[in-house]
Backbone as a ProteinNet text record, in pm:
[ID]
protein_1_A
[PRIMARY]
XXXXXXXXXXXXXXXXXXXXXXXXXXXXXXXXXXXXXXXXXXXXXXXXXXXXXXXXXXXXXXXXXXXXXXXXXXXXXXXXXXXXXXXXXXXXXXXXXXXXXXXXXXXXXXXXXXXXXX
[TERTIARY]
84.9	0	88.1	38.9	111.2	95.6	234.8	191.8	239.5	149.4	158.4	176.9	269.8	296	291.8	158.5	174.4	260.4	275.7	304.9	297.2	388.2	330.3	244	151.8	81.4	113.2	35.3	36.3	-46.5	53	-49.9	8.4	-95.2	-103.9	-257.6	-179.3	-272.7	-397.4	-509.9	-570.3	-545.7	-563.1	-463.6	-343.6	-302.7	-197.5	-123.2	-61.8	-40.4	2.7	-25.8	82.5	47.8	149	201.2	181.6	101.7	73.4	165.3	263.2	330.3	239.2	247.9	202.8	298.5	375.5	490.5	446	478.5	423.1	550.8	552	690.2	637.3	717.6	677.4	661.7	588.4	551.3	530.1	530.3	510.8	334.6	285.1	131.1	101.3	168.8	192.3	49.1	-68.8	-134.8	-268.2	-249.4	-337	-357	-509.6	-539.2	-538.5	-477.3	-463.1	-544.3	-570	-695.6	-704.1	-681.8	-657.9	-823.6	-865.9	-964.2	-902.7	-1031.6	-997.3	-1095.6	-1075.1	-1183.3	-1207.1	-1282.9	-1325.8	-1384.9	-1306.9	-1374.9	-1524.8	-1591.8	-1717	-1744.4	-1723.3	-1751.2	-1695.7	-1770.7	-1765.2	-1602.8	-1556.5	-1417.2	-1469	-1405.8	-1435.6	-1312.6	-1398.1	-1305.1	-1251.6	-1125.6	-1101.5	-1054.8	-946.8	-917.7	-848.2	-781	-756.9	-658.5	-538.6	-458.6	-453.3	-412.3	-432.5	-266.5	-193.3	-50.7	6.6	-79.8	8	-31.8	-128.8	-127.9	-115.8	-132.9	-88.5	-268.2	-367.1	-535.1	-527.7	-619.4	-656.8	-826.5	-888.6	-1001.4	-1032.7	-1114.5	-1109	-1250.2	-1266	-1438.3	-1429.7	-1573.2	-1588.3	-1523.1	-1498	-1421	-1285.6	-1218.5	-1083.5	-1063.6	-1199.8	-1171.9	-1128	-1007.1	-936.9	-868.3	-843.6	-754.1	-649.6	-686	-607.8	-567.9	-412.4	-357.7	-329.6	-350.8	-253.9	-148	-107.9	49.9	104.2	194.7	250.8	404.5	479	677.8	673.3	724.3	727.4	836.4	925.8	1099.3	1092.6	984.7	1011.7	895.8	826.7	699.3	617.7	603.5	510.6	403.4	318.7	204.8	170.2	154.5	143.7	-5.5	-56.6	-163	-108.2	-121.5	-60.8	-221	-240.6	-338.5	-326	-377.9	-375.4	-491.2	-445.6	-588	-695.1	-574.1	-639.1	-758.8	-823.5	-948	-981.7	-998.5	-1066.8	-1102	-1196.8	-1324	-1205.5	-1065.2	-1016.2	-927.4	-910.3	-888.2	-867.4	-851.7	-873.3	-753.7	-763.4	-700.1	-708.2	-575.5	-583.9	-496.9	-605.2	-525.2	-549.6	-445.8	-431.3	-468.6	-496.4	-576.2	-530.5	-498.2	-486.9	-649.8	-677.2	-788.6	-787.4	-803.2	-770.7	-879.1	-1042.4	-1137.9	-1187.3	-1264.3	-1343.2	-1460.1	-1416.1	-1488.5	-1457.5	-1324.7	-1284.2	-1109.4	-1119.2	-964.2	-911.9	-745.3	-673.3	-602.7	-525.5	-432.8	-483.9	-442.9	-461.5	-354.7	-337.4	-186.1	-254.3	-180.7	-207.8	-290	-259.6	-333.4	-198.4	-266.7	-152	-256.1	-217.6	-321	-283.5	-387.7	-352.9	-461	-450.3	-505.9	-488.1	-594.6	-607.1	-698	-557.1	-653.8	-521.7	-563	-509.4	-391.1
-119.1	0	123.5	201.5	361	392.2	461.3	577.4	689.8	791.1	888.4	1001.8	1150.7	1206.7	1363.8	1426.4	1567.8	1655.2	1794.9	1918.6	2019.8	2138.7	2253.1	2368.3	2290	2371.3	2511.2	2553.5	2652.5	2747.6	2895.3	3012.6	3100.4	3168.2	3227.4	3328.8	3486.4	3614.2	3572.4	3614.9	3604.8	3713.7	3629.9	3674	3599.2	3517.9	3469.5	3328.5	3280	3135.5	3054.3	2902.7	2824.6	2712.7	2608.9	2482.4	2407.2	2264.2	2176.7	2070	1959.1	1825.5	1716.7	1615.1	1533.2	1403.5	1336.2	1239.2	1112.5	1000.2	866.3	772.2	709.5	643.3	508.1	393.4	264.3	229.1	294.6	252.5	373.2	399.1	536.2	511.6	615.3	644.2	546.7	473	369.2	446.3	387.5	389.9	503.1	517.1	569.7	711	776.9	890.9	954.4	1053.6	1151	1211.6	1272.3	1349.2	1422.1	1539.4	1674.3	1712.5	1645.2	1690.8	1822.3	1873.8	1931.2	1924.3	1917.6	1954.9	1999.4	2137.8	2275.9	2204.9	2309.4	2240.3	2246.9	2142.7	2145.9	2109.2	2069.8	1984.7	1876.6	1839.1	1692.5	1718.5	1623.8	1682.8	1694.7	1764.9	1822.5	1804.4	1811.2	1716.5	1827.3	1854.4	2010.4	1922.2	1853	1824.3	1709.2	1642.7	1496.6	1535.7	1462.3	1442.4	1234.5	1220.9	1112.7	1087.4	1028.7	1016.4	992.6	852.5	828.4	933.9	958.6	1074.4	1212.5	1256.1	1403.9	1489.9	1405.3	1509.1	1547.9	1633.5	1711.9	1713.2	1712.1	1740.8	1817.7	1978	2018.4	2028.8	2013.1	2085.3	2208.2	2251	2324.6	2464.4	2366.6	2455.1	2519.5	2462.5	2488.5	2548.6	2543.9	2599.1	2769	2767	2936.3	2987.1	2923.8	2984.9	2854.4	2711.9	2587.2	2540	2465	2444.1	2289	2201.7	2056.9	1963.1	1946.8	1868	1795.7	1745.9	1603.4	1636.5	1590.2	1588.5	1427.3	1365.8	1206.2	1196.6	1248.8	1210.4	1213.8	1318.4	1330.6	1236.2	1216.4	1109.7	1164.5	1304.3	1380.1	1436.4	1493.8	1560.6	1728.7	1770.7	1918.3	2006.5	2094.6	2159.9	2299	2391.5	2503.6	2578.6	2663	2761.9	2896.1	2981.6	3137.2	3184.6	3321.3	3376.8	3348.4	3280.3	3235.9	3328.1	3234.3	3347.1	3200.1	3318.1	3286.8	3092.6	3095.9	2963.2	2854	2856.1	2787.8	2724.9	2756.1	2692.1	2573.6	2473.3	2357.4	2262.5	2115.9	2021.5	1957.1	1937.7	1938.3	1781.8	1668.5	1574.9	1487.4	1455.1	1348.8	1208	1214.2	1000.3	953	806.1	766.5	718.8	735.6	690.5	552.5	473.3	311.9	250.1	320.9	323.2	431.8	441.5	616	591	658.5	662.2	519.8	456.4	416.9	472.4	502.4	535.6	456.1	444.6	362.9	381.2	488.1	536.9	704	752.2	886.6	914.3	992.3	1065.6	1128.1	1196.9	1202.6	1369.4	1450.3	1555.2	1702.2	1803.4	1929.7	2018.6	2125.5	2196.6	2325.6	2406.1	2567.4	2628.9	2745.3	2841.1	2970.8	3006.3	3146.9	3264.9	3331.7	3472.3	3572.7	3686.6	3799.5	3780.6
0	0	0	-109.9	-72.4	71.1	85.4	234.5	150	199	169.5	347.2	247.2	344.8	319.6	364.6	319.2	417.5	359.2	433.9	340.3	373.4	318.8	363.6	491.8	554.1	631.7	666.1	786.7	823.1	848	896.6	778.5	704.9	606.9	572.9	536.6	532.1	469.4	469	338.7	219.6	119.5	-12.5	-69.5	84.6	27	-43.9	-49.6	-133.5	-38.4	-40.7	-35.5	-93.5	-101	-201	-102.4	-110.1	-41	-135.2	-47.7	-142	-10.1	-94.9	-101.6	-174.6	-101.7	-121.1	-110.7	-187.9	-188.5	-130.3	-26.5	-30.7	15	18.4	20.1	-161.2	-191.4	-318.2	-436.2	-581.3	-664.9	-661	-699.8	-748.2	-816.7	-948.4	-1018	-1154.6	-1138.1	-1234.2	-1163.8	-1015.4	-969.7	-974.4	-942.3	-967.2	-789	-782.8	-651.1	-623.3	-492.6	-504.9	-335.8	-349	-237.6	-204.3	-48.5	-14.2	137.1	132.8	328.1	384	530.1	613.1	715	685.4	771.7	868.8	1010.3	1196.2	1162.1	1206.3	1185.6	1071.5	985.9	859.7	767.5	687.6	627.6	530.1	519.3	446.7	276.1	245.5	65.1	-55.4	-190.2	-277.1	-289.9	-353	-386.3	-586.4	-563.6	-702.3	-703.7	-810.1	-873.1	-968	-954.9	-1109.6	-1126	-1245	-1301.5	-1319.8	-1241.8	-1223.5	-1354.6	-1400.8	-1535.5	-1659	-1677.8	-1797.4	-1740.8	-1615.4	-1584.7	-1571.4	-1671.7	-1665.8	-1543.3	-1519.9	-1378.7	-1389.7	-1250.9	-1207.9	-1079.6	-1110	-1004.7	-929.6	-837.6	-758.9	-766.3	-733.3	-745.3	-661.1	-558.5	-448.8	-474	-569.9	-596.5	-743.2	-808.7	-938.3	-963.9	-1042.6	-1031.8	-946.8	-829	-741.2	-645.5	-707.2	-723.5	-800.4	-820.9	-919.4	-865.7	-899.6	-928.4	-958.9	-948	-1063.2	-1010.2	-1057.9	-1018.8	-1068.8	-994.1	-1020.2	-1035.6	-1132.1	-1145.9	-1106.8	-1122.4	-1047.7	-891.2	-830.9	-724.3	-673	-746.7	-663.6	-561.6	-636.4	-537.5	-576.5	-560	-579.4	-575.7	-583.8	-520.8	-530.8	-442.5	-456.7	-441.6	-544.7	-504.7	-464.4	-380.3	-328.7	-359.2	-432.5	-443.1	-400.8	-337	-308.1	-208.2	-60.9	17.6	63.8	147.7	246.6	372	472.1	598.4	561.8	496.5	454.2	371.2	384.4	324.1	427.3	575	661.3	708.5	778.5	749.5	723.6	765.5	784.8	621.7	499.6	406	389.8	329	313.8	176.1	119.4	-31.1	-8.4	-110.6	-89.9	-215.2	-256.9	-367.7	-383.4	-548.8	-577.3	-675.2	-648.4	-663.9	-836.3	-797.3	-885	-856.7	-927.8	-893.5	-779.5	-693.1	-559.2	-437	-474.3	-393.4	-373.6	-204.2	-196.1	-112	-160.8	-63.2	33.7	24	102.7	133	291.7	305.6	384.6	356.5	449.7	587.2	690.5	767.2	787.3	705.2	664.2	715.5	697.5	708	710.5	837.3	893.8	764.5	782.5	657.5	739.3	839.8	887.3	819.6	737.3	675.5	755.9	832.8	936	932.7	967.7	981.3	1086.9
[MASK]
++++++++++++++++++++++++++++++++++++++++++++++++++++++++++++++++++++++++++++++++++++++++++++++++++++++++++++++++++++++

């Protein structure tokens, strides 16, 4: 089984950026599709977006569309979520899953906090 291992997180203005990685070790992504949910205190965790390891496609929700970016480093066997344009409502415990079939996942990392406040 992949383990996966995010960071990247933290405390950050609103307005401002940061790059979430997302590292696979034990094993590469291989054929599998990735996929960056979070979840706000008090709520259900949310899809934000998906890349497809071996061809590189991307899928985003709605939550992340225009101000989230996706991608994948194959040498480095990592993942990345870049964030622009944080705000307050983007807060939240942010964690990667491999997606095995569509709507089943296998692996989740342990997650990486991102507090967006003044």
């Amino acid at each position: 089984q992949v383990q996966l291992v995010e960071s990247g997180g933290g405390l950050v203005q609103p307005g401002g950026s940061l790059r979430l990685s997302c590292v696979a070790s034990a094993r590469t992504f291989s054929t599998y599709t990735v996929d960056w949910f979070r979840q706000a205190p008090g709520k259900d965790r949310e899809f934000l977006a998906a890349i497809n390891w071996s061809e590189g496609s991307t899928y985003y929700g709605e939550l992340a569309k225009g101000r989230f970016t996706i991608s994948r480093d194959t040498t480095k066997n990592t993942v990345y979520l870049q964030m622009n344009k944080l705000k307050p409502e983007d807060t939240g415990v942010y964690y990667c899953a491999t997606e095995e079939s569509p709507g089943s996942f296998g692996s989740w990392g342990q997650g990486t906090q991102v507090t967006v406040s003044e």
